[in-house]
N, CA, C and O atoms as a GROMACS GRO file, in nm:
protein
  352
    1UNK      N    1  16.098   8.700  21.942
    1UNK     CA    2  16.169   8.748  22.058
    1UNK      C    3  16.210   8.893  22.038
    1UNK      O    4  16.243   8.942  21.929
    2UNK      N    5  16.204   8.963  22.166
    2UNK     CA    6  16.242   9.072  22.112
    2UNK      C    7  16.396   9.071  22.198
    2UNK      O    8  16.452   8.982  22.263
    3UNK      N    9  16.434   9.208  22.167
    3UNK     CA   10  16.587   9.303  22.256
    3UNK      C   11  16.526   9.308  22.387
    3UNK      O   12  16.407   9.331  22.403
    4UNK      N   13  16.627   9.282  22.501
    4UNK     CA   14  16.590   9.342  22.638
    4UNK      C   15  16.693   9.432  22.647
    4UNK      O   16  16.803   9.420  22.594
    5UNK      N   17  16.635   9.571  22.750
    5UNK     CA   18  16.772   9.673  22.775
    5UNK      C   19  16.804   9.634  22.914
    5UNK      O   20  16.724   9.627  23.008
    6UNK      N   21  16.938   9.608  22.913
    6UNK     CA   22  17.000   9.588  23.040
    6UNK      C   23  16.971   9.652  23.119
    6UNK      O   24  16.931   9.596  23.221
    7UNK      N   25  16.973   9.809  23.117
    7UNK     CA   26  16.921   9.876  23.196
    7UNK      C   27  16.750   9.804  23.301
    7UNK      O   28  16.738   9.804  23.423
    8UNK      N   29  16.635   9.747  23.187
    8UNK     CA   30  16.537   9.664  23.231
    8UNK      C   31  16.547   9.589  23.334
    8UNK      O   32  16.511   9.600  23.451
    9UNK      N   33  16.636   9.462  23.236
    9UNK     CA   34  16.616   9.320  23.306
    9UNK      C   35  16.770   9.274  23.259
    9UNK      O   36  16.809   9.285  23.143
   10UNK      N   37  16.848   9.223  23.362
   10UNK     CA   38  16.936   9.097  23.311
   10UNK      C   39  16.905   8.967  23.316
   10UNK      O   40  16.795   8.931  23.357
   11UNK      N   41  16.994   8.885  23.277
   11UNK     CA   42  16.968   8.724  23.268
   11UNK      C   43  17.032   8.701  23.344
   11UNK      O   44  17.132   8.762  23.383
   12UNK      N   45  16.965   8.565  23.398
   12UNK     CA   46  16.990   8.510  23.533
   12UNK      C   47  17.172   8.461  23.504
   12UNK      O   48  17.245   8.435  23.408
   13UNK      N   49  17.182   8.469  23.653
   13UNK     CA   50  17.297   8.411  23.687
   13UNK      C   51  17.367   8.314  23.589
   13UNK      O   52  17.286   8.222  23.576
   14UNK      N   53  17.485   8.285  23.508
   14UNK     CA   54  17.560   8.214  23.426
   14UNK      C   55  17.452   8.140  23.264
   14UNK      O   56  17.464   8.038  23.198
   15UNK      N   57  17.403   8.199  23.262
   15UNK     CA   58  17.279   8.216  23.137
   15UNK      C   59  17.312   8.262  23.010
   15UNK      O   60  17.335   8.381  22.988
   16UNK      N   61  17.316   8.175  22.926
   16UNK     CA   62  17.368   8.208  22.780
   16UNK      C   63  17.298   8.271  22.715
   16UNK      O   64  17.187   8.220  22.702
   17UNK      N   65  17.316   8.402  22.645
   17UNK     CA   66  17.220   8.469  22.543
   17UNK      C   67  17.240   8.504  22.462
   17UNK      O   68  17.312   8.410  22.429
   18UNK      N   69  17.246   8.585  22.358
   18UNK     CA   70  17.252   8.647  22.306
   18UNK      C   71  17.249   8.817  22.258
   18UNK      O   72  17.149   8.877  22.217
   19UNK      N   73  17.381   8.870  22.274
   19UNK     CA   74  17.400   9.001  22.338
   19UNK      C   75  17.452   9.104  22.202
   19UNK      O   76  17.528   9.064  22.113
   20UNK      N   77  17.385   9.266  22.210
   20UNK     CA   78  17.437   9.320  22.106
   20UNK      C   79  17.516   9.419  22.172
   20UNK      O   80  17.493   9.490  22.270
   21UNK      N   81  17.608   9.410  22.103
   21UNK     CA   82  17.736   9.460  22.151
   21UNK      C   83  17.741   9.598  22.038
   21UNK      O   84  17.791   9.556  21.933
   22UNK      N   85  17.713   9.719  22.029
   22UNK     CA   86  17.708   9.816  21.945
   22UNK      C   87  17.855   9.857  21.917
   22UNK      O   88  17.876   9.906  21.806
   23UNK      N   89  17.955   9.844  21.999
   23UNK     CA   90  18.051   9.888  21.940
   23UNK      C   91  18.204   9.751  21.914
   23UNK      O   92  18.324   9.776  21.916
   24UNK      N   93  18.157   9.658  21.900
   24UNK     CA   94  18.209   9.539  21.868
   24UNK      C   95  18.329   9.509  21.752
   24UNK      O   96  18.291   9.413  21.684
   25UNK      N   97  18.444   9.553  21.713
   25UNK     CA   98  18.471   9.542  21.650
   25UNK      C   99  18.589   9.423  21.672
   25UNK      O  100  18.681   9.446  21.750
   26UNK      N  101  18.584   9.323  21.614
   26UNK     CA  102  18.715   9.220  21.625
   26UNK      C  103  18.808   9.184  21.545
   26UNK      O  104  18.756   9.124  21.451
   27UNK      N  105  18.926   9.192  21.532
   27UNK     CA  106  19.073   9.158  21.477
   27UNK      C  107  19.006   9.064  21.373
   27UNK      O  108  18.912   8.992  21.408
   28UNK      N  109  19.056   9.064  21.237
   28UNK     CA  110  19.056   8.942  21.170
   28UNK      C  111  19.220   8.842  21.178
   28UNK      O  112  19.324   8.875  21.236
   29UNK      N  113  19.203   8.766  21.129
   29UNK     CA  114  19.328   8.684  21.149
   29UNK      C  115  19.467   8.741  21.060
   29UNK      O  116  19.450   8.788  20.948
   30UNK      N  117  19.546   8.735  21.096
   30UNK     CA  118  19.643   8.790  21.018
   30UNK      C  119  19.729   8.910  21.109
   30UNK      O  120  19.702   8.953  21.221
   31UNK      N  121  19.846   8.949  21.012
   31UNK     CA  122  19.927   9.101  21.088
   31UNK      C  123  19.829   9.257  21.026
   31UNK      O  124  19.860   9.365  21.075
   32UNK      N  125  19.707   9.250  20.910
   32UNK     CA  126  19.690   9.360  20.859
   32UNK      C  127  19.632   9.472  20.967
   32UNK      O  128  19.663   9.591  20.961
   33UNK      N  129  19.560   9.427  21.047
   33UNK     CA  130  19.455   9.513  21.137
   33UNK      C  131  19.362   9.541  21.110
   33UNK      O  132  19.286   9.623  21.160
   34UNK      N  133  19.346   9.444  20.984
   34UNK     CA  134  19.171   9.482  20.933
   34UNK      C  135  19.073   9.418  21.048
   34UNK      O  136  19.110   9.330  21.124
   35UNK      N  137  18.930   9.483  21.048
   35UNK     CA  138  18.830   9.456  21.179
   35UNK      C  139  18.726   9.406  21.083
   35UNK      O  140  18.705   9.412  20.962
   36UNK      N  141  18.671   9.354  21.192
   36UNK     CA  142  18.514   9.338  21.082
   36UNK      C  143  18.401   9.392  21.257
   36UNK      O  144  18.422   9.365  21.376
   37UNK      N  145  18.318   9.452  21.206
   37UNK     CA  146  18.196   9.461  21.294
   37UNK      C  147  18.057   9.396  21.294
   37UNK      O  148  17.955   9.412  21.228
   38UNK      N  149  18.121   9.265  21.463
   38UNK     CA  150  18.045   9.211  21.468
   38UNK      C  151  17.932   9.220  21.580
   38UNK      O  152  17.953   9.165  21.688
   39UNK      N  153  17.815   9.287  21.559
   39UNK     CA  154  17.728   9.308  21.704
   39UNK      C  155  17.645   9.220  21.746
   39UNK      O  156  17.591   9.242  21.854
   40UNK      N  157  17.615   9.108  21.679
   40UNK     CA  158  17.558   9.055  21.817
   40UNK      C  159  17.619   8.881  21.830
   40UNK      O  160  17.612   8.797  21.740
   41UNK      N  161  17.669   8.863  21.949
   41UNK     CA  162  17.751   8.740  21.989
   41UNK      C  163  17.669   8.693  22.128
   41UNK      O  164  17.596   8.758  22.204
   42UNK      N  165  17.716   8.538  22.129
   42UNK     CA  166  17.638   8.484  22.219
   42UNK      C  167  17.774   8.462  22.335
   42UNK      O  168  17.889   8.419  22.327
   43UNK      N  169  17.696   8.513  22.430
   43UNK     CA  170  17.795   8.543  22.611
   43UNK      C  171  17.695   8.454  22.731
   43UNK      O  172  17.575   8.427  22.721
   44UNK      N  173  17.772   8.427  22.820
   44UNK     CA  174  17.702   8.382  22.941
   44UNK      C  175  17.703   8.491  23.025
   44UNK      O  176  17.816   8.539  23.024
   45UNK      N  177  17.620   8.560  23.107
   45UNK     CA  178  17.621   8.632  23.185
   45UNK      C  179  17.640   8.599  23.373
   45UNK      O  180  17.567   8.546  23.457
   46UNK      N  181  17.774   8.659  23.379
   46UNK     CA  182  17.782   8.649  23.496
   46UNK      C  183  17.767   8.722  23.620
   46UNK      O  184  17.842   8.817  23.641
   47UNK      N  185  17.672   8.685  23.711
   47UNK     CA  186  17.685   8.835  23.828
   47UNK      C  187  17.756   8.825  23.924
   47UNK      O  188  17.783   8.709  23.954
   48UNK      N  189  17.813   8.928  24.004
   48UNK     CA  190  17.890   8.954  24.074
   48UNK      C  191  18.057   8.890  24.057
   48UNK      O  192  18.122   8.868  24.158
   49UNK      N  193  18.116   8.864  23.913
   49UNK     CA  194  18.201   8.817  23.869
   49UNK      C  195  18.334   8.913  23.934
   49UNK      O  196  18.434   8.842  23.952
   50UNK      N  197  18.354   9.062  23.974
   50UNK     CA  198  18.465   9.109  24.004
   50UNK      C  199  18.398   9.144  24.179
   50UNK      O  200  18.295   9.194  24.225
   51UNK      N  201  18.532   9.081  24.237
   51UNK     CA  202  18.515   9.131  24.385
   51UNK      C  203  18.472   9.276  24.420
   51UNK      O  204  18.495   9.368  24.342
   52UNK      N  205  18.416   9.294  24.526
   52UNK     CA  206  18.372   9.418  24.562
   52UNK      C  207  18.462   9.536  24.618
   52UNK      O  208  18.400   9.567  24.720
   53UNK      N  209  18.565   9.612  24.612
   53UNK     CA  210  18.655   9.700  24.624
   53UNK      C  211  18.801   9.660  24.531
   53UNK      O  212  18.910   9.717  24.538
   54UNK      N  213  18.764   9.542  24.444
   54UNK     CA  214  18.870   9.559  24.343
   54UNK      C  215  18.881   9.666  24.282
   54UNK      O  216  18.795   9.754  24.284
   55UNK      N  217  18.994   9.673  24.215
   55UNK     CA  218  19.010   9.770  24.053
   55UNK      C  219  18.917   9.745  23.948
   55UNK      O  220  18.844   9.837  23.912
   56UNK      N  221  18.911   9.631  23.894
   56UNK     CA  222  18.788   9.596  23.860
   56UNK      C  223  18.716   9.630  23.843
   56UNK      O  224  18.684   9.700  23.747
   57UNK      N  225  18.621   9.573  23.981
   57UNK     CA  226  18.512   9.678  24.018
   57UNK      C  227  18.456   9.776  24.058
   57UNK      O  228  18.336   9.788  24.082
   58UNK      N  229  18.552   9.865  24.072
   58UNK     CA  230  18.548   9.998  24.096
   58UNK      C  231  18.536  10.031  23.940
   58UNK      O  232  18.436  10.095  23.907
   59UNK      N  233  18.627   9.994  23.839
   59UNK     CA  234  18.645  10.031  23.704
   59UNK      C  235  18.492   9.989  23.612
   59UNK      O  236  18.418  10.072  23.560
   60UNK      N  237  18.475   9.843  23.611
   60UNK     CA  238  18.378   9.805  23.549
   60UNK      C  239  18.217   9.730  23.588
   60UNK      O  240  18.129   9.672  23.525
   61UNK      N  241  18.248   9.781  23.775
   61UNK     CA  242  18.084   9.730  23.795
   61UNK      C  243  18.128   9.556  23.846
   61UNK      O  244  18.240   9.506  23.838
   62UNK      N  245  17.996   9.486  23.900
   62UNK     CA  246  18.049   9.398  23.966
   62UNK      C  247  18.042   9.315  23.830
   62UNK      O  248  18.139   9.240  23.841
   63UNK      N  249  17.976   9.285  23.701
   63UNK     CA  250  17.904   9.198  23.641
   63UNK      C  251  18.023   9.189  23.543
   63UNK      O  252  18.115   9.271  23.542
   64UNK      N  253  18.013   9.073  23.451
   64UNK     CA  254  18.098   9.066  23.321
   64UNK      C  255  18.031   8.934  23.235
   64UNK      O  256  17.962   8.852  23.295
   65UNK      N  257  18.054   8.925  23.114
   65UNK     CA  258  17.989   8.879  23.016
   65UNK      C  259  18.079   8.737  22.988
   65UNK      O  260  18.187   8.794  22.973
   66UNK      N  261  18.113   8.586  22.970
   66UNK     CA  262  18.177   8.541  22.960
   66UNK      C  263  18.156   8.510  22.792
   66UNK      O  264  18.038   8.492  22.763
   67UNK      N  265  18.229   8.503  22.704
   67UNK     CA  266  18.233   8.403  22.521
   67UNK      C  267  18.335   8.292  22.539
   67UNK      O  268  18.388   8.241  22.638
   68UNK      N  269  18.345   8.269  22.398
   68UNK     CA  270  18.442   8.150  22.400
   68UNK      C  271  18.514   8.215  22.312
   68UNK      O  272  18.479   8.284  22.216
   69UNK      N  273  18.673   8.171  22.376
   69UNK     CA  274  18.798   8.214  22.358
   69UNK      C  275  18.838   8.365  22.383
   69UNK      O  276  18.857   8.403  22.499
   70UNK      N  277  18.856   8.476  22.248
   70UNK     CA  278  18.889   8.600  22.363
   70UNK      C  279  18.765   8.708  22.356
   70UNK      O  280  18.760   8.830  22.364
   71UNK      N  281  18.641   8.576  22.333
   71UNK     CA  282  18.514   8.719  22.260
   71UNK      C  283  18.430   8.732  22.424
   71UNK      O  284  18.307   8.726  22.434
   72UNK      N  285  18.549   8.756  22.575
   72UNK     CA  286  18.516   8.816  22.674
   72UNK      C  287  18.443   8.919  22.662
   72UNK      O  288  18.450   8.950  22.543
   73UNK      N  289  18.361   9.008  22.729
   73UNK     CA  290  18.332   9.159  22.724
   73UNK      C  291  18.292   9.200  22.908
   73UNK      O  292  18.257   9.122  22.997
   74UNK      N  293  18.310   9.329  22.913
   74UNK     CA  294  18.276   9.395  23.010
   74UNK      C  295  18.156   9.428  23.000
   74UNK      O  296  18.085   9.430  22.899
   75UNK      N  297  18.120   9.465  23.153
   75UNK     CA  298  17.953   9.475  23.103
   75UNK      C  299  17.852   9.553  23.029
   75UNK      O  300  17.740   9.527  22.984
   76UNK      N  301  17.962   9.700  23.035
   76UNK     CA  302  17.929   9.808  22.993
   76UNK      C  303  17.886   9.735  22.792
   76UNK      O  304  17.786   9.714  22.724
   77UNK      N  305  18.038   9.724  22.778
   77UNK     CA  306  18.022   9.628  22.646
   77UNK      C  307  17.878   9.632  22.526
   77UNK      O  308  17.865   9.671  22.410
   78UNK      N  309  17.772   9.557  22.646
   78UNK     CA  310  17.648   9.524  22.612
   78UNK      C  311  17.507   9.575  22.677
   78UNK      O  312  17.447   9.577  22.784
   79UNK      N  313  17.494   9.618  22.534
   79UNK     CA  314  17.369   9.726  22.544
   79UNK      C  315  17.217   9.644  22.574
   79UNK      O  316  17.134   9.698  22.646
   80UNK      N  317  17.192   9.522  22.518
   80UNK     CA  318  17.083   9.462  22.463
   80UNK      C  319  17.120   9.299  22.504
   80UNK      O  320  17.229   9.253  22.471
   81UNK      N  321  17.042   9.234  22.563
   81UNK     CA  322  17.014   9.082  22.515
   81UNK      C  323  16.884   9.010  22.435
   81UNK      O  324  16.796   9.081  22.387
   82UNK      N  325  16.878   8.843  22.425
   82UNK     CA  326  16.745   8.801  22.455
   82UNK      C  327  16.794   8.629  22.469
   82UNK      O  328  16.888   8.576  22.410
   83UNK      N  329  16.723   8.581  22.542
   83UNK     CA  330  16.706   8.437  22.488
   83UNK      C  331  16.778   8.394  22.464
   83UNK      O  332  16.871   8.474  22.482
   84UNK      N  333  16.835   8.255  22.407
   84UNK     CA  334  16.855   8.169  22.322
   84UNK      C  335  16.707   8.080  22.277
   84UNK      O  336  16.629   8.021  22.351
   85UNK      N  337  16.703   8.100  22.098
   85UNK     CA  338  16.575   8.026  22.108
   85UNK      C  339  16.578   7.893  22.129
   85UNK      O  340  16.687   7.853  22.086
   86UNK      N  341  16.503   7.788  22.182
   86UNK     CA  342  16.493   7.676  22.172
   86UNK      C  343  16.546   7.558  22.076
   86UNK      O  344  16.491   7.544  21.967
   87UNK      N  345  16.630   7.488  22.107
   87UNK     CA  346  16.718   7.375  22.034
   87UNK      C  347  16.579   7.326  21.909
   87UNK      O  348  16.467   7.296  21.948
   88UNK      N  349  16.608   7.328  21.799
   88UNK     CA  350  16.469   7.244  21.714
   88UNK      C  351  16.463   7.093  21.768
   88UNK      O  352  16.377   7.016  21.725
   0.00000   0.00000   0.00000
């Protein structure tokens, strides 16, 4: 499989993939503020997720990326998807 550029092609409507996120950095657990950088996480892609003359979407475009728990992203977010490969 290869990378698709968003710019290309997106994934269909509420479609789980696998997305690289180039500037990804997430909290580890704890008060220190240490990060770890993680780029590529699996998101559902959603279209037309922010109403059309929101803040929102004026700010971030109509589209947004859904994860589980707070590994949300905006769309900008993500540079690259592909696939999920096939369950063995």
């Amino acid at each position: 499989m290869e990378w698709i550029d968003i710019t290309e092609r997106l994934p269909e409507d509420k479609e789980k993939v696998i997305c690289f996120l180039p500037e990804n950095h997430q909290y580890l657990p704890g008060k220190t503020g240490e990060t770890r950088f993680d780029p590529i996480v699996i998101l559902r892609f959603v279209d037309q997720f922010f109403e059309e003359g929101s803040k929102k979407f004026e700010e971030y475009g109509p589209h947004f990326w859904l994860g589980e728990g707070l590994s949300n992203h905006y769309f900008s977010d993500v540079t690259h998807w592909m696939p999920l490969p096939e369950s063995p």
